[in-house]
Every structure is written in C-alpha cells, then in structure tokens.
The first five atom37 places (N, CA, C, CB, O) and aatype in JSON, in Angstrom:
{
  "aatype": [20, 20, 20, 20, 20, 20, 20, 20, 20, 20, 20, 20, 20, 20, 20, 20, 20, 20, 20, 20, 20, 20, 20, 20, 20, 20, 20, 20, 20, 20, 20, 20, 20, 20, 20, 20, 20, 20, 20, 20, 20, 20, 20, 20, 20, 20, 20, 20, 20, 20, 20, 20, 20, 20, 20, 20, 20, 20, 20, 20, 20, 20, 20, 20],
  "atom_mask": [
    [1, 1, 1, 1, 1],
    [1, 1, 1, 1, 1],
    [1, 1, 1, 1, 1],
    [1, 1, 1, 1, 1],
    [1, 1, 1, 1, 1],
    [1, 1, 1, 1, 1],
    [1, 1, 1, 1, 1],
    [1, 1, 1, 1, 1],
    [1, 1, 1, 1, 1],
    [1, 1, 1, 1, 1],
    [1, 1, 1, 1, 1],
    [1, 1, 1, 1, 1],
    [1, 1, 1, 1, 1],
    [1, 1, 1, 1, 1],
    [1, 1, 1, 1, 1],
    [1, 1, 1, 1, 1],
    [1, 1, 1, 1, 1],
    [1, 1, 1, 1, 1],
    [1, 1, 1, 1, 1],
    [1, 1, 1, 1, 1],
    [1, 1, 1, 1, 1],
    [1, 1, 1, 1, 1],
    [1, 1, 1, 1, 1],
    [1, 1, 1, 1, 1],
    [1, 1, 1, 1, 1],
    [1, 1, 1, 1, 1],
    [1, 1, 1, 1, 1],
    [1, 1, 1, 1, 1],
    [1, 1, 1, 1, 1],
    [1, 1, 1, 1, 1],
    [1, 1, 1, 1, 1],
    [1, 1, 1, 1, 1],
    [1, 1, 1, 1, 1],
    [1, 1, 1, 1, 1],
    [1, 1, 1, 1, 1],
    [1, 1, 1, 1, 1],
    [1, 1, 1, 1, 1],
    [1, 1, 1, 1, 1],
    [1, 1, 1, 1, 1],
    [1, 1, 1, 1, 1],
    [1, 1, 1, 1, 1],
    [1, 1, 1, 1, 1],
    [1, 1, 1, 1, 1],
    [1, 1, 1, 1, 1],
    [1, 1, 1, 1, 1],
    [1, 1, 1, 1, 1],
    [1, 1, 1, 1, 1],
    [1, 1, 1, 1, 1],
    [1, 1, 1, 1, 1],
    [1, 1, 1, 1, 1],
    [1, 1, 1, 1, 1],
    [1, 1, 1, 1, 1],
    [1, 1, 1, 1, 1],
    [1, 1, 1, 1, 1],
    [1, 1, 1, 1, 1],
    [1, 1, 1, 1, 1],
    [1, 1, 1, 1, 1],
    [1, 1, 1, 1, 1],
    [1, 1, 1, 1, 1],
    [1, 1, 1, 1, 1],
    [1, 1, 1, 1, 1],
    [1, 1, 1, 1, 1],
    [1, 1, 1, 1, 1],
    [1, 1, 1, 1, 1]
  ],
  "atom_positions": [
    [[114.77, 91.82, 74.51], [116.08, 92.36, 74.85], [115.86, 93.58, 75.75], [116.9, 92.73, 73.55], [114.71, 94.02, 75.66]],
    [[116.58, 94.19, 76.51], [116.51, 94.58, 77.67], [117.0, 96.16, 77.07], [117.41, 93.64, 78.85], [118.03, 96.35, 76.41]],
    [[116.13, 97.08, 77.41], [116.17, 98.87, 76.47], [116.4, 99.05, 78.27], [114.08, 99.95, 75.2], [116.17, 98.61, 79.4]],
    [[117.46, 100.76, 76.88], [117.5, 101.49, 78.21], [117.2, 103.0, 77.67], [119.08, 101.32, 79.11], [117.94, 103.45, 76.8]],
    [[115.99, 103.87, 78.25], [115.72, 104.84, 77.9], [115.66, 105.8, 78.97], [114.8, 104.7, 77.24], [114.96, 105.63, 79.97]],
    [[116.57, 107.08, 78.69], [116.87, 108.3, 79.41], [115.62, 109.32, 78.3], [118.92, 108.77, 79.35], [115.36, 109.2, 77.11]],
    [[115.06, 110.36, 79.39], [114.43, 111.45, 78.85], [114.24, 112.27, 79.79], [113.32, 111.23, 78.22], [114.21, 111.9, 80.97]],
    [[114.08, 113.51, 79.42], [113.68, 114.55, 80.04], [112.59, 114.5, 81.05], [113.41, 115.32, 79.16], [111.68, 113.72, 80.76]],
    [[112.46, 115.17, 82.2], [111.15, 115.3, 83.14], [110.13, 115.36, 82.21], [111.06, 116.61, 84.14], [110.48, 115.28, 81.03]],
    [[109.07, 115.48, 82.42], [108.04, 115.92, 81.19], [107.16, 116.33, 82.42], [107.33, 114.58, 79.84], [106.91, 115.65, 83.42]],
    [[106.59, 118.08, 81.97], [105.64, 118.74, 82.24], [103.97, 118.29, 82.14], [105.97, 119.67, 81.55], [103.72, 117.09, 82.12]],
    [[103.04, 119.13, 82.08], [101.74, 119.5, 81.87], [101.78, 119.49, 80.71], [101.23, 120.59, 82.38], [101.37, 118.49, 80.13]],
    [[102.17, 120.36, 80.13], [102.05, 121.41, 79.04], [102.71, 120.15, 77.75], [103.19, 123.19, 79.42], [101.95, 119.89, 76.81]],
    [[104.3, 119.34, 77.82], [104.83, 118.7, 76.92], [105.15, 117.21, 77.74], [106.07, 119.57, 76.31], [104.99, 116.74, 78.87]],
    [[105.65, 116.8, 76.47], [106.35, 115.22, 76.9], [107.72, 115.08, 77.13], [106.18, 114.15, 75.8], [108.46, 115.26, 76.16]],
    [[108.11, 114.85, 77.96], [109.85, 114.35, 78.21], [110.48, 114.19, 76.57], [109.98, 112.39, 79.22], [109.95, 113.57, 75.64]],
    [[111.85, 115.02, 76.55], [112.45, 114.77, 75.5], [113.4, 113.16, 75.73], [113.3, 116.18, 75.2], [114.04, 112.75, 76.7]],
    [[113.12, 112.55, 74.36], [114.22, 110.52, 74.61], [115.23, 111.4, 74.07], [113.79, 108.39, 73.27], [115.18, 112.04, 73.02]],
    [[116.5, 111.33, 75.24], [117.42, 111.88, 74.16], [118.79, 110.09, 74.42], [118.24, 114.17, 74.8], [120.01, 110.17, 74.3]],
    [[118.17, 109.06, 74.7], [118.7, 107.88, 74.5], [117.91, 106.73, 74.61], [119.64, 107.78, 75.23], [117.68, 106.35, 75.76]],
    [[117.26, 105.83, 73.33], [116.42, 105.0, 73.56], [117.36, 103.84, 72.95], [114.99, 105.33, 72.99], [117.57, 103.96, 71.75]],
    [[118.01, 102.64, 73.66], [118.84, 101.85, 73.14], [118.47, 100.33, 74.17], [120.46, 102.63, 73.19], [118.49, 100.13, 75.39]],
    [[118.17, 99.5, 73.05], [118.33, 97.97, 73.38], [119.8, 97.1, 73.73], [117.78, 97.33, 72.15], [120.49, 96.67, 72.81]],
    [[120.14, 96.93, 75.06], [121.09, 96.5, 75.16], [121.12, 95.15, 75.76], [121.69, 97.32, 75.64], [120.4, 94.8, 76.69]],
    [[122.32, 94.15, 74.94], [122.25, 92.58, 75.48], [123.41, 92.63, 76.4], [122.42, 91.27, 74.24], [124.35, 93.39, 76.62]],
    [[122.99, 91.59, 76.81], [123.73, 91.36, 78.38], [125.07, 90.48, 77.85], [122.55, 90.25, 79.76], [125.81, 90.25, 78.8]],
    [[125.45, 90.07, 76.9], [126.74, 89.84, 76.63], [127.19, 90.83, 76.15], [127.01, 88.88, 75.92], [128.38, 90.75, 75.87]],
    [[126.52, 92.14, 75.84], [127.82, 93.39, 75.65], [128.71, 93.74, 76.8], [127.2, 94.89, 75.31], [129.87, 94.15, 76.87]],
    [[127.6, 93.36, 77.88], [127.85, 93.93, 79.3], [129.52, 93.02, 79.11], [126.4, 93.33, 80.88], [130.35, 93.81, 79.56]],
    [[129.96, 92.24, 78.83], [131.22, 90.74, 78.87], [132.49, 91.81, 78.79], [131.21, 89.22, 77.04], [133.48, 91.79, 79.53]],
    [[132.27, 92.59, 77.9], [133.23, 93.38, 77.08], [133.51, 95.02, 77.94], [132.45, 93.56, 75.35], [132.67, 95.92, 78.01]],
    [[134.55, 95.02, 78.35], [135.03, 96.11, 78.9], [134.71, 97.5, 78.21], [136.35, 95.88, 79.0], [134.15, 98.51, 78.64]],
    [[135.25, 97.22, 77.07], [135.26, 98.26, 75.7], [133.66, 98.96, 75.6], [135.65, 97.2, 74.0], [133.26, 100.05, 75.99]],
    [[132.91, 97.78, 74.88], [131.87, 98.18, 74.79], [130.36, 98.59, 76.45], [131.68, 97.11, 73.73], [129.28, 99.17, 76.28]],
    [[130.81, 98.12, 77.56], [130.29, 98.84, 78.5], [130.61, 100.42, 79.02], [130.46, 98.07, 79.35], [129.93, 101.15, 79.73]],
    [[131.89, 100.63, 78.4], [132.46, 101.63, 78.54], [131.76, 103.06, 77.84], [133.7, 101.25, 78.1], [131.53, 104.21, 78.2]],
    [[131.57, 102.22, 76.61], [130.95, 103.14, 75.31], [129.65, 103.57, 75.61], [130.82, 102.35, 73.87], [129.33, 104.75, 75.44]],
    [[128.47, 102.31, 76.24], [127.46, 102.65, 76.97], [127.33, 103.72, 77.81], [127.25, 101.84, 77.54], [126.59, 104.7, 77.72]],
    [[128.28, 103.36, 78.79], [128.16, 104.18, 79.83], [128.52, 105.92, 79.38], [129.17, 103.52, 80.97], [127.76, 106.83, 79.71]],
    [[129.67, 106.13, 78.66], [129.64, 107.11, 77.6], [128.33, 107.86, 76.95], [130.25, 106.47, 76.61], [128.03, 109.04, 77.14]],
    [[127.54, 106.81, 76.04], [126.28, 107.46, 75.72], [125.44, 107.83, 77.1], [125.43, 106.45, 74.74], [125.28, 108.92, 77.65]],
    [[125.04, 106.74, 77.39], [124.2, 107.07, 78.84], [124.62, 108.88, 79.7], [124.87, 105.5, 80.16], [123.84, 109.71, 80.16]],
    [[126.1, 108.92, 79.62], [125.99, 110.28, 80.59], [125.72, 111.44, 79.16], [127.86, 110.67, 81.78], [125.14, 112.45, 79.54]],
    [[126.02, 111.43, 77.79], [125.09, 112.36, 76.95], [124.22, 112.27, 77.05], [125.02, 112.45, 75.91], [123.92, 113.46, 76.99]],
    [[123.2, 111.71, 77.2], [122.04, 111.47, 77.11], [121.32, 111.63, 78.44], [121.96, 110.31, 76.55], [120.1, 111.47, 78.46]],
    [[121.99, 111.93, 79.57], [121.21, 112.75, 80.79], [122.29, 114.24, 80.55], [121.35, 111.75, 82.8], [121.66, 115.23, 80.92]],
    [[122.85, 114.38, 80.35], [123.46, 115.79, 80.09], [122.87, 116.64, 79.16], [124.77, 115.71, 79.67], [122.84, 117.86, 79.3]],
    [[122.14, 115.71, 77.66], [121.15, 116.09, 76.65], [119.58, 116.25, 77.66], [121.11, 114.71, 75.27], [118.89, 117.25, 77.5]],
    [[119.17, 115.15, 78.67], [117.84, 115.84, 78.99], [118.07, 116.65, 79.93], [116.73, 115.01, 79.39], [117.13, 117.44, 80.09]],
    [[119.24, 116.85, 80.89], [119.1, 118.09, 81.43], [118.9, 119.36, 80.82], [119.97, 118.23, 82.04], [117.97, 120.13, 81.1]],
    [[119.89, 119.58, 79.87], [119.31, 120.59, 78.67], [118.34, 120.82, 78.48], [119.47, 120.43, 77.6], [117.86, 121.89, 78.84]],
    [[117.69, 119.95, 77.85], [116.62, 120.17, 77.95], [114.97, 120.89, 78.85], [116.83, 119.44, 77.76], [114.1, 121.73, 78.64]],
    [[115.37, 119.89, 79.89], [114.76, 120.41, 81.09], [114.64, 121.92, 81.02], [115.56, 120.0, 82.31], [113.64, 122.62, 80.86]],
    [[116.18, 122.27, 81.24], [116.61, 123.59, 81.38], [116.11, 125.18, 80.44], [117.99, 123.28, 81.19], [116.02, 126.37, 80.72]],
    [[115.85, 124.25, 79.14], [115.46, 124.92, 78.02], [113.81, 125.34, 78.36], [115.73, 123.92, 76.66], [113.32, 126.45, 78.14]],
    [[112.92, 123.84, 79.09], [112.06, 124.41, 79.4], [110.92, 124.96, 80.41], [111.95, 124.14, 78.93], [109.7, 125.06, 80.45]],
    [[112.03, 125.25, 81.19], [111.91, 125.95, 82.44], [111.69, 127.43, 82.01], [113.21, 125.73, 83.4], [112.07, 128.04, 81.01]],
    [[110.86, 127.87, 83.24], [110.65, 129.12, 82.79], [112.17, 130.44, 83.24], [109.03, 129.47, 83.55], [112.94, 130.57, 84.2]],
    [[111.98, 131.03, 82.12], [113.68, 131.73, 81.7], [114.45, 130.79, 81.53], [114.52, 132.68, 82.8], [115.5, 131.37, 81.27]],
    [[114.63, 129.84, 81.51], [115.47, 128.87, 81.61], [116.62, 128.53, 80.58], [114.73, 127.93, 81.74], [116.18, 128.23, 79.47]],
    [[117.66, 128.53, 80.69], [118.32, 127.82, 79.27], [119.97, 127.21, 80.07], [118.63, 129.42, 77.58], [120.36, 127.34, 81.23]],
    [[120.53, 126.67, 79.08], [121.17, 125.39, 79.78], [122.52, 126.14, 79.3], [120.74, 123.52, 79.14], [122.95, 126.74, 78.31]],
    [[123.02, 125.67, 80.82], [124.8, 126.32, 81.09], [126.09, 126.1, 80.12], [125.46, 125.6, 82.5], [127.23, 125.8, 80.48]],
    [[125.6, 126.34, 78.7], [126.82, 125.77, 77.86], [127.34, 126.91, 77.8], [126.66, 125.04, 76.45], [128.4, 127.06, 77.2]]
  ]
}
C-alpha cells in the first residue's frame, strides 16, 4: 500500500523529525470527504516539520 511520509530536513548533528507517516489506498483517493481530510493532515504535518526545522536552527524557534 502506498505511505506517505512528511519530516523535517535532517542535519549532521540529528534525524528529520516524521511528523506524518500514513499508508494511504487509492480508493480513499474515490471519496471527496476523505481526500480532503488527507490533505488536512498532510498541511499539519509540514507546518509540524517546519517547526521543527525552526526549533533547530541556530536561535531559532517557530513563529507561533
């Protein structure tokens, strides 16, 4: 089944934070509703590794 995983850049020093590791079937894609919901997680989950990023950058911390 076909994953879709968002994470953080990853440095030298650490590893990219997964802040979305999800297996998705291609008949969810059928359903308006539930592509919707995807696409929903998907933009937390680059808004979560930008944060991140941001957190570990030097001085860095994220624009909330």
């Amino acid at each position: 089944m076909p994953r879709i995983i968002v994470m953080s850049e990853s440095s030298s020093e650490r590893e990219g934070a997964i802040t979305l590791d999800e297996r998705v079937a291609s008949a969810d894609m059928r359903s308006g509703h539930h592509s919707a919901q995807l696409i929903e997680r998907v933009g937390w989950a680059v808004h979560d590794a930008d944060d991140a990023e941001q957190r570990e950058a030097p001085g860095g911390s994220p624009d909330n």
